[in-house]
C-alpha positions in Angstrom: -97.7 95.1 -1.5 -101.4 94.8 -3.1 -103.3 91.5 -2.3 -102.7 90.2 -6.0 -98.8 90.6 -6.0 -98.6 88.7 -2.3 -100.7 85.5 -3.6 -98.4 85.7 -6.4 -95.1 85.6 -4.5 -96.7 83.1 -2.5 -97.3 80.6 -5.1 -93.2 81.5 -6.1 -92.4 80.3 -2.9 -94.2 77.2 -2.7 -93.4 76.5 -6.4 -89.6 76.9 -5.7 -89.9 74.9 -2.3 -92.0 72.0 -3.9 -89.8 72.2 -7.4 -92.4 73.2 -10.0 -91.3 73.4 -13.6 -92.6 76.6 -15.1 -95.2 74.4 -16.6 -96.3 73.6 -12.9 -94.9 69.8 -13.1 -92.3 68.7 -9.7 -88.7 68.6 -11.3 -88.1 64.9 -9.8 -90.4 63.4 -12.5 -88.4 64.8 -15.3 -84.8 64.5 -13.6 -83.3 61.1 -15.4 -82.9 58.3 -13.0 -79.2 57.9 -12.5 -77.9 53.8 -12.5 -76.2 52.5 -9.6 -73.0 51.2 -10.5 -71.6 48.0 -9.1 -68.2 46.7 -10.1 -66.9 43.1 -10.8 -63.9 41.6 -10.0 -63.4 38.4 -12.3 -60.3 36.7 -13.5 -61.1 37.0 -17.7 -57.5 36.2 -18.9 -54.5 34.1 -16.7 -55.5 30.7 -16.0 -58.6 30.8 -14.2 -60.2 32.8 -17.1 -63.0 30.3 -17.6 -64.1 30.6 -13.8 -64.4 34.7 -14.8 -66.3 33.9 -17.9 -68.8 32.3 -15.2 -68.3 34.8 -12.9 -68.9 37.6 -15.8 -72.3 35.9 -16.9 -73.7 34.6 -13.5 -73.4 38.3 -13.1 -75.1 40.1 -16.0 -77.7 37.9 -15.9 -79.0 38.9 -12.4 -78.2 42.5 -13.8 -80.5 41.8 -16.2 -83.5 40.1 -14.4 -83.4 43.3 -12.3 -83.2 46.0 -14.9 -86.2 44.0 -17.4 -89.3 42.5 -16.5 -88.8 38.9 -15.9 -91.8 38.3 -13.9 -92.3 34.9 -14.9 -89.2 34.4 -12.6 -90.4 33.9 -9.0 -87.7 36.1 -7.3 -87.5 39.2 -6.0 -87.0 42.8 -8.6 -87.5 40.2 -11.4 -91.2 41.6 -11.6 -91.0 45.3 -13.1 -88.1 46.7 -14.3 -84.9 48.4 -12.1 -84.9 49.0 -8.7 -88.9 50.0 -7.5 -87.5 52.2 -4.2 -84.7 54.4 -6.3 -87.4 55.2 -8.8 -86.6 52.1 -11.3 -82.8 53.0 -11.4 -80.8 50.4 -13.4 -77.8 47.9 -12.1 -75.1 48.6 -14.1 -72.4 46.3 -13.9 -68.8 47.4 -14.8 -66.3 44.4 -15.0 -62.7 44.6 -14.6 -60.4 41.5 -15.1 -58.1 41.1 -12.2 -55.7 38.3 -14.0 -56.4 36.3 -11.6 -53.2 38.0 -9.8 -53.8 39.9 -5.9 -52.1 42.7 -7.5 -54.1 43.0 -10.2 -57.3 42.8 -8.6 -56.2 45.9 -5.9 -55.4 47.9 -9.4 -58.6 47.0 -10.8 -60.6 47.9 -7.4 -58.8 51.2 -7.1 -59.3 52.3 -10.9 -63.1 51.1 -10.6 -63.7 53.5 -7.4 -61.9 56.4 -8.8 -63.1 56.3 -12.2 -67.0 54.9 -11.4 -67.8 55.6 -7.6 -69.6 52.4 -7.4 -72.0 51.6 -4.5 -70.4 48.2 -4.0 -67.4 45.9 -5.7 -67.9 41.9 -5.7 -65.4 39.9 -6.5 -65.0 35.8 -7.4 -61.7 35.1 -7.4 -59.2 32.8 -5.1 -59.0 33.5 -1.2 -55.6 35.3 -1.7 -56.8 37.3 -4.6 -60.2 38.3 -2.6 -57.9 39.1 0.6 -55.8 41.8 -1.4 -59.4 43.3 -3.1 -61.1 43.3 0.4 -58.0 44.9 2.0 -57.7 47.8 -0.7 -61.6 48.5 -0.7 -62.0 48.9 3.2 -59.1 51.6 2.6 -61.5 52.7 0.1 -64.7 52.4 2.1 -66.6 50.5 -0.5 -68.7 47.3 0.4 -66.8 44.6 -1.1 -69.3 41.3 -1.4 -67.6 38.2 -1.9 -69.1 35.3 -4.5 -65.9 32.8 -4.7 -63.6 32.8 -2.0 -64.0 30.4 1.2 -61.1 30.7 3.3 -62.3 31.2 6.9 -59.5 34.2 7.7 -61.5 36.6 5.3 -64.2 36.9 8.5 -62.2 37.1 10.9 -59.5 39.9 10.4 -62.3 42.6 11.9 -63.5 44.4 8.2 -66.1 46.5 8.4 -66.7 46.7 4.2 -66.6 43.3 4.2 -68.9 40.6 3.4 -69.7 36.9 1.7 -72.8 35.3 0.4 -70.8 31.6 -0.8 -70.0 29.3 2.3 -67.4 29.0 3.9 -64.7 26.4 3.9 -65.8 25.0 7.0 -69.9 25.1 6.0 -68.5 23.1 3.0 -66.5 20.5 4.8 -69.4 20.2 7.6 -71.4 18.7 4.8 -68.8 16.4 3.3 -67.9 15.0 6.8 -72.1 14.9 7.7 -71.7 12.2 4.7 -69.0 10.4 6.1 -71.1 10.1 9.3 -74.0 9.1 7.5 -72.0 6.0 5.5 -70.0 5.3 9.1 -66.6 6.1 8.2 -64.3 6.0 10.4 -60.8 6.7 8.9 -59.9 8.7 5.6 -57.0 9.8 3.7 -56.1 13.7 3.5 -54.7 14.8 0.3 -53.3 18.4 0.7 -51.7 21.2 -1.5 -47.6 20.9 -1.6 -47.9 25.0 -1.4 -49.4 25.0 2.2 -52.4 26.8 0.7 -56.3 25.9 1.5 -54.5 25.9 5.6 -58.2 26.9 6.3 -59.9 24.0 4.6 -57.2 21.6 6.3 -58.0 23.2 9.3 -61.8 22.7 9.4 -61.2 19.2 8.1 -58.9 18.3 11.4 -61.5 20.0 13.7 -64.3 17.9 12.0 -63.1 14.9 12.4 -62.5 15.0 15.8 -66.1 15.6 16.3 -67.0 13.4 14.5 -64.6 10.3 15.8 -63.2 10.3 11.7 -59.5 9.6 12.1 -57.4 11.1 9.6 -55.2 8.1 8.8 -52.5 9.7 6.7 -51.8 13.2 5.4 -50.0 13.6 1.3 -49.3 16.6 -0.2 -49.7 17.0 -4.1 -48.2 20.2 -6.3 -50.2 22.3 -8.1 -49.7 20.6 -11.3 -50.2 17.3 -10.1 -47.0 15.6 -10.9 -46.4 14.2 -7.7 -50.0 12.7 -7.6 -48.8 9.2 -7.7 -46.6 8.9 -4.9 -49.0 11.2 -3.0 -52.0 8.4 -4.1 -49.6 5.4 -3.2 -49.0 7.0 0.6 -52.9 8.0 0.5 -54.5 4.1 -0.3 -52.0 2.5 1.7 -53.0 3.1 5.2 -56.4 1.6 3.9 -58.8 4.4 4.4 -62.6 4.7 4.1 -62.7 7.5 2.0 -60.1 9.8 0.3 -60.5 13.7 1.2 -59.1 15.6 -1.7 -58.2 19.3 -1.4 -57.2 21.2 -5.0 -57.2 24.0 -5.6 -56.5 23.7 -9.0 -58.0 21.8 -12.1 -55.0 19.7 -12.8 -54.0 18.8 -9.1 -57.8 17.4 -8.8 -57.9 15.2 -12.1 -54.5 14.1 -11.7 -55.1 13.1 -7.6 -58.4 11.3 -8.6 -56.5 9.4 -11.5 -53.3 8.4 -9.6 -56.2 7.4 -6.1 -58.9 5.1 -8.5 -55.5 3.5 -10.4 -54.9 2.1 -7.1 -58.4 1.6 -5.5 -60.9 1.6 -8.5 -63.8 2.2 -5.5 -62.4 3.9 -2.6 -64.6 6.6 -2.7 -63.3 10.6 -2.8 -64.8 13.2 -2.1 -63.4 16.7 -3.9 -62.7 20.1 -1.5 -61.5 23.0 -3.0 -62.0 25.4 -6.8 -60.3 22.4 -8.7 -62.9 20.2 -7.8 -65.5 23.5 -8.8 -63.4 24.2 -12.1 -66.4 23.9 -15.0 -64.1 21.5 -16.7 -63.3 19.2 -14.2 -65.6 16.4 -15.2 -64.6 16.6 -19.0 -61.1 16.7 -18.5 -61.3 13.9 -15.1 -63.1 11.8 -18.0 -63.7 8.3 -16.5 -61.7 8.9 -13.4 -63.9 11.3 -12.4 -66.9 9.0 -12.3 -68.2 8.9 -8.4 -66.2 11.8 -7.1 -68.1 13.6 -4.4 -67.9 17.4 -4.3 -69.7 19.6 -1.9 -70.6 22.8 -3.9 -72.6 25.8 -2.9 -75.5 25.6 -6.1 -76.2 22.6 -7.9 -77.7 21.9 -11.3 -79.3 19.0 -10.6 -80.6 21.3 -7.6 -82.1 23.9 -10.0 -84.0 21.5 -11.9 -86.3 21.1 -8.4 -86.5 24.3 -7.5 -88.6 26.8 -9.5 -86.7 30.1 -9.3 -83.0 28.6 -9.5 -84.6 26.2 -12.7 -85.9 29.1 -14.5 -82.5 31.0 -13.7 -80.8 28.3 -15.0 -83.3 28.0 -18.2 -82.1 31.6 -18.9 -78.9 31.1 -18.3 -78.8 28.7 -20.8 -80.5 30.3 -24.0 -78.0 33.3 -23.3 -75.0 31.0 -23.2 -75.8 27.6 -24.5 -74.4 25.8 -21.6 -75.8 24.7 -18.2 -75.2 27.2 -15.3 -72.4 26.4 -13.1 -71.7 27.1 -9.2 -69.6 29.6 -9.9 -72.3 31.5 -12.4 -74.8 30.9 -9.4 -72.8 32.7 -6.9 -71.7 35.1 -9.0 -75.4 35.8 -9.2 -76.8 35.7 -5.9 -74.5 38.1 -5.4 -75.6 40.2 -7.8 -79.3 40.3 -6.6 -78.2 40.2 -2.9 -76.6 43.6 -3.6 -79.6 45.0 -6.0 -81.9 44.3 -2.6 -79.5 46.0 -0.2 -79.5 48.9 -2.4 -83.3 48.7 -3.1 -83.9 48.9 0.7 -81.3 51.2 1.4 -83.3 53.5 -1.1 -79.9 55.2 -1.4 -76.8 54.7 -3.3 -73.9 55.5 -1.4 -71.3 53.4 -0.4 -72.7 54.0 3.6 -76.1 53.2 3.0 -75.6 50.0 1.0 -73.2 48.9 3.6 -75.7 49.7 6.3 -78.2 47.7 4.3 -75.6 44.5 3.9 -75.6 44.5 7.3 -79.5 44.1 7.8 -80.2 42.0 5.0 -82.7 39.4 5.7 -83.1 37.3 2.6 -85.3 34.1 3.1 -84.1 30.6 1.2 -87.2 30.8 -0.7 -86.4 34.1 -2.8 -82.4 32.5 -3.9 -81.8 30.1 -6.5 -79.5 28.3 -4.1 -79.9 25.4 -1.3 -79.6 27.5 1.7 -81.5 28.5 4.6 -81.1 31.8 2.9 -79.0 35.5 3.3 -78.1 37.6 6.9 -74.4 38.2 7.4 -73.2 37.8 10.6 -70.3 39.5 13.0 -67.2 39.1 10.3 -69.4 39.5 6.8 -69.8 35.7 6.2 -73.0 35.2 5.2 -74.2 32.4 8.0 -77.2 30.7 6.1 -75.0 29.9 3.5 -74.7 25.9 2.7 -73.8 22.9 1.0 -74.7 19.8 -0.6 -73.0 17.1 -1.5 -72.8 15.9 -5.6 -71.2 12.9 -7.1 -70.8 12.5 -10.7 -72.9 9.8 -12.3 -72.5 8.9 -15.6 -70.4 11.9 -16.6 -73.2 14.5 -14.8 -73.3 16.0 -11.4 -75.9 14.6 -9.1 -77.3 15.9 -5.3 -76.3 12.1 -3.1 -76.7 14.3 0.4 -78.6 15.8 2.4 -81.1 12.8 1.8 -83.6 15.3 1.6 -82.8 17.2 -1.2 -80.9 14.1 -3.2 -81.9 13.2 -6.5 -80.3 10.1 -6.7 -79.4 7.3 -4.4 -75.6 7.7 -3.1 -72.9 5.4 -4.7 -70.7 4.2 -1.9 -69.1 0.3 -1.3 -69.1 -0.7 2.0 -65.3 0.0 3.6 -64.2 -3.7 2.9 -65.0 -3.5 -0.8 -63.0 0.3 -0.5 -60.4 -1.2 1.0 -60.3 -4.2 -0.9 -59.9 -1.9 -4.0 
């Protein structure tokens, strides 16, 4: 072979080992950028179809802020647009309503995996309808991230594709019974769902207030739909409690408990546990009733309107919806984003990598829009610097009473002879 023809084949080599175009240009620069798919899980018809309209538009929001240049929002991928270390590739969200049902949330998982390959499913719906969904995607091996649930079995059934950004229901009852230390209250009420459900929340409140010396002073159950919220309020106010603890986990149990508990004693105070308490319309449809309810919730408005990030989120959120952001929109979000930065470190967008990435994630409270030390899942999936602050409706709006530090306004709360005095 003459001199000329070697260098020739030479260059061949290195051209086809380096992918040159003909034109001399590497073939990665012109290959299209493919999106990383994540599915959602949200309830968008059943009864819970407003939470998944929250769900649904928490999410496409933080879709958004990652795929366009929102730089104007202090968090992280808002600057630039898609994901910088997979070459600006896209989030696309596909959403799948689950009914609300566990059946129809394993459908929808399966269908979104076979059809879509997604890198990760989150989901926002009730414990039992996340347990079913995080069962059928570990069969799957597909990161499942959590945004709604709370029930503390979730983390402890050994899940490897597994994992949860919101608190806990024992994170969320630490801070309603840190307020019922704070105000010195030494007995309250349990109300309880009739179904056995929320066992977990029930649980955590037991364990609480043993360490903290609170005696639960009576226990009532109240149905779903709330018609047995009267005798259930009669039982609760007549052991003469400090406070009422309130679990619902629906919208009608809560307004209806909270109705039958201020009929009786117009200022014992209650404090909410549980999605009724969470439900976007609980304050409208609560009316008056609901005026001084406590409710310890994962995001707050009143929050956001302190914090840059969260109140330009929330600013957003707004003009794209015309109504406030909720909790339910926010961690709906944060999961969104928490996922986007797994798979932007991961630099990959398999189903193992993003996994392996979940499991180091090291997210700082400073880049979230929520009140929380920040993101790093521990042993189980639950994220471990989740948290919770404590609101109480004033004058028909939600407003941060505890931790003192973050509160916005001062805490409404008679002493416990006025409570009991009614």
């Amino acid at each position: 072979m003459s001199m000329p023809v070697r260098g020739l084949a030479v260059v061949v080599v290195l051209c086809a080992l380096s992918g040159c175009t003909a034109e001399g240009a590497p073939t990665d620069v012109a290959r299209p950028v493919e999106d990383v798919v994540v599915g959602l899980l949200a309830p968008l018809s059943g009864p819970d179809a407003a939470i998944g309209t929250e769900q649904r538009r928490g999410a496409e929001l933080a879709a958004e802020i990652v795929n366009d240049n929102h730089r104007e929002i202090a968090l992280p991928l808002a600057a630039g647009t898609g994901l910088p270390n997979l070459r600006g590739a896209r989030i696309r969200l596909s959403v799948a309503d689950t009914t609300g049902t566990a059946s129809g949330a394993e459908t929808q998982l399966g269908r979104l995996v076979d059809d879509l390959r997604p890198v990760a499913v989150i989901g926002g719906d009730r414990d039992a309808v996340a347990a079913a969904a995080s069962q059928r995607a570990e069969r799957l091996s597909v990161p499942f991230l959590d945004a709604g649930s709370s029930a503390a079995y979730l983390t402890e059934v050994g899940l490897d594709w597994y994992f949860r950004t919101a608190p806990s229901d024992r994170i969320l009852s630490a801070a309603a019974f840190s307020l019922l230390a704070r105000q010195s209250a030494g007995t309250v009420a349990l109300v309880r769902p009739a179904d056995g459900s929320h066992a977990d929340i029930v649980s955590a409140i037991r364990e609480l207030a043993a360490e903290t010396d609170v005696q639960v002073a009576a226990t009532v159950r109240v149905d779903a739909a709330g018609k047995s919220a009267a005798a259930a309020a009669s039982k609760a106010v007549k052991v003469g409690p400090d406070a009422a603890v309130v679990i619902a986990g629906t919208r009608d149990a809560a307004v209806a408990t909270v109705r039958e508990l201020r009929e009786r004693k117009p200022k014992l105070p209650v404090i909410g546990l549980g999605q009724g308490f969470t439900d976007p319309e609980f304050v409208t449809k609560a009316s008056g009733s609901g005026e001084g309810v406590l409710r310890p919730v994962a995001w707050s408005a009143d929050f956001a309107a302190r914090n840059r990030a969260a109140g330009s989120v929330d600013e957003l959120y707004q003009r794209r919806y015309g109504t406030p952001m909720t909790p339910v929109a926010a961690g709906a979000f944060t999961a969104v984003l928490a996922l986007a930065a797994a798979a932007d470190n991961a630099e990959a967008t398999t189903p193992e990598a993003v996994r392996s990435a979940l499991r180091a994630a090291d997210l700082p409270g400073g880049e979230l829009i929520m009140p929380w030390v920040g993101v790093h899942f521990a042993e189980g999936g639950q994220n471990e610097r989740a948290a919770g602050v404590v609101e109480q409706i004033v004058d028909g709006k939600a407003k941060v009473v505890h931790p003192t530090e973050l509160a916005t306004t001062e805490l409404i709360w008679p002493s416990s002879s006025s409570a009991k005095a009614g």
